[in-house]
Backbone bond lengths (Angstrom), bond angles and torsions (degrees), N, CA, C in turn:
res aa  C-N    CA-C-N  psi(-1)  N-CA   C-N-CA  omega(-1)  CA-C   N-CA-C  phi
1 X - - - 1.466 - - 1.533 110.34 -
2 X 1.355 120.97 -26.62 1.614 106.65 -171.96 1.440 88.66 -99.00
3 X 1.107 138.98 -10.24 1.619 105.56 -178.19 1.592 107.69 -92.03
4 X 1.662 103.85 -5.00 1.857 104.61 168.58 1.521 104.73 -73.61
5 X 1.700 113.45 -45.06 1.433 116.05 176.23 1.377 99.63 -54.37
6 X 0.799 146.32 -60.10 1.723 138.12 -164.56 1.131 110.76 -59.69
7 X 1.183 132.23 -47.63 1.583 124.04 172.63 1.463 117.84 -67.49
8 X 1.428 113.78 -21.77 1.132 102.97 168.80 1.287 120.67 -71.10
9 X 1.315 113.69 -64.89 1.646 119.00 167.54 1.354 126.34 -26.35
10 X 1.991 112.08 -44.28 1.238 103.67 160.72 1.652 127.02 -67.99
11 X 1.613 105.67 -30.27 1.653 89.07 176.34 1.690 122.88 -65.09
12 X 1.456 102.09 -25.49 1.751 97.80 175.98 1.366 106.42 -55.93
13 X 1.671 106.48 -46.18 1.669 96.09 -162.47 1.578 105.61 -61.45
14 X 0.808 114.59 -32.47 1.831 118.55 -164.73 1.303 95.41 -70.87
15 X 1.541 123.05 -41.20 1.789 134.55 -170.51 1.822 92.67 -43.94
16 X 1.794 102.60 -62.87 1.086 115.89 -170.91 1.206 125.68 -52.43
17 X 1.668 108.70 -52.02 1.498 108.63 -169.36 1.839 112.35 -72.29
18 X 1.302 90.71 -10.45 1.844 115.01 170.43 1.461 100.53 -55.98
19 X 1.109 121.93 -73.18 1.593 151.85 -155.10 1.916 95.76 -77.08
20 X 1.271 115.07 -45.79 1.407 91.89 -172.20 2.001 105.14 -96.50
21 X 1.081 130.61 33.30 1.290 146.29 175.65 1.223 96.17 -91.27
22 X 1.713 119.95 124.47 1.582 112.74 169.22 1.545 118.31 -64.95
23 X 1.008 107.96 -175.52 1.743 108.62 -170.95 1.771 109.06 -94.06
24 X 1.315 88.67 -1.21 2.047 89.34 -175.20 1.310 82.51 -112.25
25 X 1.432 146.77 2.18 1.656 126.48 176.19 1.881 87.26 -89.18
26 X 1.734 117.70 -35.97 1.366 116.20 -169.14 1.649 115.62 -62.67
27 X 1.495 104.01 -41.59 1.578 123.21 -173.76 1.678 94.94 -74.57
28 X 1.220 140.91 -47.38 1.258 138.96 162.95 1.444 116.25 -31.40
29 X 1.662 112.76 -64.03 1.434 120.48 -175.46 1.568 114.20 -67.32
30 X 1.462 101.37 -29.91 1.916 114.58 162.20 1.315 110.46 -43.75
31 X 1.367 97.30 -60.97 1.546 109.28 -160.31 1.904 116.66 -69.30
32 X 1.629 107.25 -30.12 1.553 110.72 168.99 1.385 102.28 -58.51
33 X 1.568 129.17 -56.55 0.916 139.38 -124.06 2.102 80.81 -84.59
34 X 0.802 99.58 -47.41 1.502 105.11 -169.46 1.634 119.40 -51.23
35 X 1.953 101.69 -50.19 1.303 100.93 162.21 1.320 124.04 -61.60
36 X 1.330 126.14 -7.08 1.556 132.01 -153.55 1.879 78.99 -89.82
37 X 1.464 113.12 -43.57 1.280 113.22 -154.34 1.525 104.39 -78.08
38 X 1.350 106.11 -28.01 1.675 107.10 172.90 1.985 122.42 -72.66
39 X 1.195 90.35 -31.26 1.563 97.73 174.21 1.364 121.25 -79.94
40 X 1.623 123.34 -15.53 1.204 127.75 118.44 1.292 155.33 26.61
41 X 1.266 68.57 -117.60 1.540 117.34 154.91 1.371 114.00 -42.94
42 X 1.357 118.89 -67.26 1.768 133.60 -172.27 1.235 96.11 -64.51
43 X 0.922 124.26 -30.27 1.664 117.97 -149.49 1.598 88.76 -88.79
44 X 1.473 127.92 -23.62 1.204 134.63 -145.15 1.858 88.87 -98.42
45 X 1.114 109.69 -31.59 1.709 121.79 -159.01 1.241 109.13 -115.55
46 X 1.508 113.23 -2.65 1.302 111.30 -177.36 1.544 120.13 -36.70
47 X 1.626 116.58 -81.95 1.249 105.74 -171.92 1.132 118.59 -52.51
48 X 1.588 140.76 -21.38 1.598 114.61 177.75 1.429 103.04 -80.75
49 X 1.348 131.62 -10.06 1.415 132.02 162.24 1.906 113.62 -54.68
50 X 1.317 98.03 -67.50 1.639 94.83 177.98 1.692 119.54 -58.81
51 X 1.135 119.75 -27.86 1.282 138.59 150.78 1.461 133.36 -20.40
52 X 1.652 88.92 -60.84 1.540 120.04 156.05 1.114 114.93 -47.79
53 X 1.305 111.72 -51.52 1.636 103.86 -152.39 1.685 111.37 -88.14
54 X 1.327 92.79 -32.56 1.486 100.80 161.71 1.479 134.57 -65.25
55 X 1.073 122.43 9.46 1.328 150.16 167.47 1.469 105.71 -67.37
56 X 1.997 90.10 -75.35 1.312 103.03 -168.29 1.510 109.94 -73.99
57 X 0.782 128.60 2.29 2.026 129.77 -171.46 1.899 72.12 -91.40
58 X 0.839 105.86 -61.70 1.654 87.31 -169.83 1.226 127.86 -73.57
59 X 1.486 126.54 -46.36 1.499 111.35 145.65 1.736 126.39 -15.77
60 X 1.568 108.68 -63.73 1.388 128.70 -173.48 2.114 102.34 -51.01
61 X 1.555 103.86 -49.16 1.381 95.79 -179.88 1.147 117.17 -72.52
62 X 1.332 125.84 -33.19 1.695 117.37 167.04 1.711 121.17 -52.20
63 X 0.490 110.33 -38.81 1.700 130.54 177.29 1.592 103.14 -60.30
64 X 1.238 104.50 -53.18 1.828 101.21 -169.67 1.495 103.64 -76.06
């Protein structure tokens, strides 16, 4: 029974310290978390990314 009481007690506190966090400290921690997921990401896709671009550098010089 007390280690159910303890988790409970800890989920209120966390409920709370959840709940009294403004909403631009939440959209902030969104927003790291998001670039974290894009750099990732890039890092994951890179070469068909540079790939890409080298396409268009050459596309772009035919054209001019």
């Amino acid at each position: 029974a007390n280690a159910i009481e303890a988790i409970a007690i800890y989920e209120t506190k966390t409920n709370l310290a959840y709940k009294s966090m403004s909403q631009t400290e939440r959209q902030e921690e969104e927003v790291a978390e998001n670039a974290s997921n894009k750099r990732k990401w890039e890092s994951k896709h890179n070469g068909s990314l540079s790939q890409q671009n080298k396409r268009h550098k050459v596309s772009r010089a035919h054209t001019a």
